[in-house]
N, C-alpha and C positions, 0 to 999 in steps of 0.2 A: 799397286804393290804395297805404298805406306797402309792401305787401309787390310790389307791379310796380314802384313805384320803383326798390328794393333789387335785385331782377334786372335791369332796366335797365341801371341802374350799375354794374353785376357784368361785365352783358355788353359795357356802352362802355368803361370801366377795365380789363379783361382782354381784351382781342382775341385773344393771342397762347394764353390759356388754355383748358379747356375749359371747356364753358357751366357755368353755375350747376346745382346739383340742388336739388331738392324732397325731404325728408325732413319727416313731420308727424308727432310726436309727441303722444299724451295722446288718441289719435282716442278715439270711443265711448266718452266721459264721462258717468256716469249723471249725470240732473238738470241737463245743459248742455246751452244751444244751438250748433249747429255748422253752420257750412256744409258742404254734404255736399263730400269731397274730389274727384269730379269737377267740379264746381263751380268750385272752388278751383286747382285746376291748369288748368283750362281758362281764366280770368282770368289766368292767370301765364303761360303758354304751355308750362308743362312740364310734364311727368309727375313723379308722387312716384315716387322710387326705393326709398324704406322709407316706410309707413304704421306708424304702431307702436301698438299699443292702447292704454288705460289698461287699466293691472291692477294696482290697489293692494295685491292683499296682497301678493303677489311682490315690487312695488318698495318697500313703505314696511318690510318683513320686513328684508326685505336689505339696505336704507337702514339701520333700527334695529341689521343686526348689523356695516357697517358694510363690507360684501361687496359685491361687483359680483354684477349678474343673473348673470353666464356661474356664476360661484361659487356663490349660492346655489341657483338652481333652472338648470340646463344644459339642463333639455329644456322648459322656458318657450318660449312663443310667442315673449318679446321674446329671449332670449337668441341663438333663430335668427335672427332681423331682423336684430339686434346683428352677430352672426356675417355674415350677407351684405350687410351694411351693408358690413363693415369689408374683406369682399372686393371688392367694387364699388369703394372705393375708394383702396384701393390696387394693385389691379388683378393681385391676388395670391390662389391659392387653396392654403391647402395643409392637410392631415389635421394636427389634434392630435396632436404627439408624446408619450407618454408616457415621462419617463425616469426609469428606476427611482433608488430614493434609494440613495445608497452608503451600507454597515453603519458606517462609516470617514469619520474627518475625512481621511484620505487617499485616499477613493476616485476625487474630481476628478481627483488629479495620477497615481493608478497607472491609471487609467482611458487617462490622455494614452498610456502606453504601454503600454498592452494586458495590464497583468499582471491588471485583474479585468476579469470579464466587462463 
């Protein structure tokens, strides 16, 4: 009930916005009760955009070392979510750049003009 509220208000307070998304976090919790998420979106009126599992060794790991998911484990189920989560909204998709470290506290500014690779 608080969670149709909350959309409600999203969608009367924001006209000019777009709608609200559904993002559910911590799903498939051993030992907890859950409304299944069609369920649960289907009372809300909207569809979940990211479902995200529970996976405690991955998250409380990488909590304890103090790492984001992308950082610790990159090919996690959540790190991909994470990742199309964050395309989804901002409406931007682009490859991981890798840029190599310069050997040099001067490689930033000789980089500016093309003297190192």
């Amino acid at each position: 009930r608080n969670a149709k509220n909350l959309v409600e208000l999203a969608k009367h307070n924001r006209k000019n916005d777009n709608p609200p998304k559904l993002i559910i976090n911590m799903a498939k919790m051993p030992k907890r009760q859950e409304i299944p998420v069609d369920e649960f979106a289907g009372h809300l009126g909207i569809e979940p955009i990211a479902v995200i599992d529970f996976d405690c060794e991955n998250f409380s790991k990488a909590s304890t070392n103090g790492m984001m998911i992308e950082e610790f484990a990159a090919k996690a189920r959540a790190a991909e979510q994470f990742r199309e989560l964050a395309y989804i909204l901002t409406n931007k998709r682009q490859e991981l750049k890798v840029e190599p470290v310069p050997s040099s506290g001067l490689g930033p500014l000789l980089s500016k003009f093309k003297i190192m690779g």
